[in-house]
N, C-alpha and C positions, 0 to 999 in steps of 0.2 A: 504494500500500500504506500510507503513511503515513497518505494521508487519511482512507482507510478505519478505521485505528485511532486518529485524531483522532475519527469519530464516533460510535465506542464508549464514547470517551468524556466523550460528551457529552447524554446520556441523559436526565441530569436536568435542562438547560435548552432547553426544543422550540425556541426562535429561533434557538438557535445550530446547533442539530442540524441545521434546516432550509437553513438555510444553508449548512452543512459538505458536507449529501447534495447538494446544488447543484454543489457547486465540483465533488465527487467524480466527480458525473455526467458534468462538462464534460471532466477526464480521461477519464476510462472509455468516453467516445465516441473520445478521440482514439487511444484504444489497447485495440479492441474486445474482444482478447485479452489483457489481465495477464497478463504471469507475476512470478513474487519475482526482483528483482534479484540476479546473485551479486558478486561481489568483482571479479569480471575487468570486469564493464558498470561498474563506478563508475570501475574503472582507467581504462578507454576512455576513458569521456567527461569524465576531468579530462585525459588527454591531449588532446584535440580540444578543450579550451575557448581561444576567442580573448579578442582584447578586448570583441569585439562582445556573446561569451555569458557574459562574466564576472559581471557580474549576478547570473548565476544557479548564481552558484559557494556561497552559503550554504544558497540552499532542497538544491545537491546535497548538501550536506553534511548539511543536516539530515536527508535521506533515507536517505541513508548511515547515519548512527546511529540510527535509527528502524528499518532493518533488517538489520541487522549489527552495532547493537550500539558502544559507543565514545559516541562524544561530537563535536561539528562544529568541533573545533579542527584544520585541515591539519597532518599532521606529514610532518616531512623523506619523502622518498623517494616509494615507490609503496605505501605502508603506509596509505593512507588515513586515517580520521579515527583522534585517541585521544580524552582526557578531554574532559569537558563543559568550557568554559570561560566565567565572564564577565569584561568590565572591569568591576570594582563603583563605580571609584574613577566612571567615565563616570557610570554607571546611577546612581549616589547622588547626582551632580549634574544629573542629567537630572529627577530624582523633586524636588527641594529647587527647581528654576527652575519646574517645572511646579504645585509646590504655591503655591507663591508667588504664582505666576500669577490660581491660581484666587482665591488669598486676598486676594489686595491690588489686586485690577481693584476692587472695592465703595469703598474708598480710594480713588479717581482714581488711582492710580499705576499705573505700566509696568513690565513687568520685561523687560529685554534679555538673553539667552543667550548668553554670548563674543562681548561688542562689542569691537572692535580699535580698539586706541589706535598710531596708523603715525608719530606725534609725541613721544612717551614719553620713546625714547633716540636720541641722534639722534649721527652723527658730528661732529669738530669741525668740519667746512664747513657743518652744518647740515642733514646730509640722512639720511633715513630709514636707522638701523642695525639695531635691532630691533623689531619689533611687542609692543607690550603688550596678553595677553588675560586680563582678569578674567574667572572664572568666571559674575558675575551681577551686573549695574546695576539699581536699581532708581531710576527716574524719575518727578521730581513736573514734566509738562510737559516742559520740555526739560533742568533743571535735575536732577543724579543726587546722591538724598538719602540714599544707602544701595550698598552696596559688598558681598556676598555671596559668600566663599570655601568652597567644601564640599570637605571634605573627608573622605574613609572613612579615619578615624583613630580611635586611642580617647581624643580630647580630652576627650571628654563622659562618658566612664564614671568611677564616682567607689565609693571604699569607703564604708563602714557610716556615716562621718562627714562626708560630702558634699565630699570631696577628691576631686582628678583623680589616674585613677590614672599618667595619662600627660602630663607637663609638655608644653607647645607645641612643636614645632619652629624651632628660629632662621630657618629657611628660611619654613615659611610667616608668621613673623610680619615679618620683613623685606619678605617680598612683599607681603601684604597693606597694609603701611603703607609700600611706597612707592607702593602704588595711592592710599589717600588724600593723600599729599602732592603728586599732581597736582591736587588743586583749593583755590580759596583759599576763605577762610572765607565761610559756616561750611561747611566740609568734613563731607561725607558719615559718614553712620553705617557702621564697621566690622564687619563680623560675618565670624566664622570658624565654620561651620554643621559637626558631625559627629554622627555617629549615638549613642544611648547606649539604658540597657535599656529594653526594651519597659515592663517596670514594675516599672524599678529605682528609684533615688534621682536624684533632680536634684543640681546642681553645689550646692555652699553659700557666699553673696555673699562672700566674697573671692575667689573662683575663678572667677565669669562676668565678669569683664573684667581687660584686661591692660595698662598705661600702656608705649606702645613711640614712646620719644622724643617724648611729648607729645600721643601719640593713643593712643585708648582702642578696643581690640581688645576685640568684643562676645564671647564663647564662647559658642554656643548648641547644646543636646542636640536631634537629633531623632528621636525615637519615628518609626521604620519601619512601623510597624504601623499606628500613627496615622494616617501619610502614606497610607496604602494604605486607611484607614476613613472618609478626607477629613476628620478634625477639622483646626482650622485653628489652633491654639497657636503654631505656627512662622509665619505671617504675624500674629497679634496682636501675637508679640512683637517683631518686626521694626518693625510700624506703630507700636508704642510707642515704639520707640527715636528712629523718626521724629520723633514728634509730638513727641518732649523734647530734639530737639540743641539744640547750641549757636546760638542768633542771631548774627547779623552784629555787632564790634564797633564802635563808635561812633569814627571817625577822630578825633584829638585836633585 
């Protein structure tokens, strides 16, 4: 049923239609006779799911609200689904690794998505206490020139006179700058990445960076809308930052 009103609508692009009617047909064969699920068949079969079929505990879900209504968020009990839910905080750093990606491969450079640092913090004997995961490395060869925290915050939004209207958090600025103070000079470019208006005001220069114990935290806005039109402003301005750290100092 779902599928079926996945390709209504989808009307206006024939590739995808075509494709939609495809998958639909491959159900519709395996269940010659449809009928609309009620409340008691979703009950069922989130009773009966194991580990084996848990997998396909989201598509249940998404059927579920697709024909009953709600949303694919599991809630307590036998009450099946309620509101729509997303992680934004995930998906905004899923969208800012992947745009990066596209923009900064023309650069030579790598972008890594939650590399694990198992050396970071370590017990007094010397052995692995906690794992360090930055959100996003970005790599010139094996060497990481840039250091990428996103965040869904309102760092980036700013009033009529290009002020934030939201100071940093002490937590993320601490994080991020003890990510750079794992590497020695010249230490990686800092960037704390969060969303701002589609086609609002940019930060104004005393607010796009922040001195935290002798490192300078990037603040950079990114236009969502942008992300989603593939303009590439968020890896130019990244690869700028690149191109202008600090060199290696010259040993006395």
């Amino acid at each position: 049923v779902g599928l079926a009103s996945a390709t209504r609508s989808l009307v206006r692009h024939p590739e995808w239609l075509r494709r939609a009617r495809a998958v639909s047909q491959a159900f519709f064969d395996l269940a010659p006779t449809p009928r609309m699920p009620a409340a008691s068949d979703y009950a069922l079969v989130r009773e009966r799911t194991t580990s084996r079929t848990e997998p396909y505990r989201a598509a249940l879900l998404l059927s579920e609200w697709l024909v009953l209504g709600g949303g694919p968020l599991s809630a307590s009990g036998t009450g099946g689904s309620s509101a729509w839910y997303l992680d934004m905080a995930s998906l905004f750093e899923r969208a800012v690794a992947q745009a990066l990606t596209k923009d900064l491969r023309s650069q030579g450079l790598q972008v890594l998505r939650q590399p694990q640092d198992r050396c970071a913090i370590r017990t007094a004997a010397g052995g692995e206490y906690r794992r360090v995961i930055p959100d996003i490395e970005v790599l010139a060869g094996s060497s990481v020139v840039a250091i990428v925290d996103a965040k869904y915050k309102d760092y980036a939004r700013t009033d009529q006179h290009g002020r934030p209207l939201a100071a940093i958090g002490n937590e993320d600025l601490y994080q991020i700058a003890f990510y750079g103070a794992r590497y020695a000079e010249p230490r990686p470019v800092l960037v704390l990445a969060s969303p701002c208006e589609t086609e609002g005001r940019s930060l104004a220069e005393p607010w796009r960076a922040v001195d935290v114990a002798g490192q300078l935290v990037n603040l950079i806005g990114v236009d969502l809308c942008g992300i989603a039109r593939g303009t590439r402003s968020l890896g130019v301005e990244i690869g700028r930052l690149i191109a202008g750290r600090a060199k290696p100092k010259p040993r006395p």
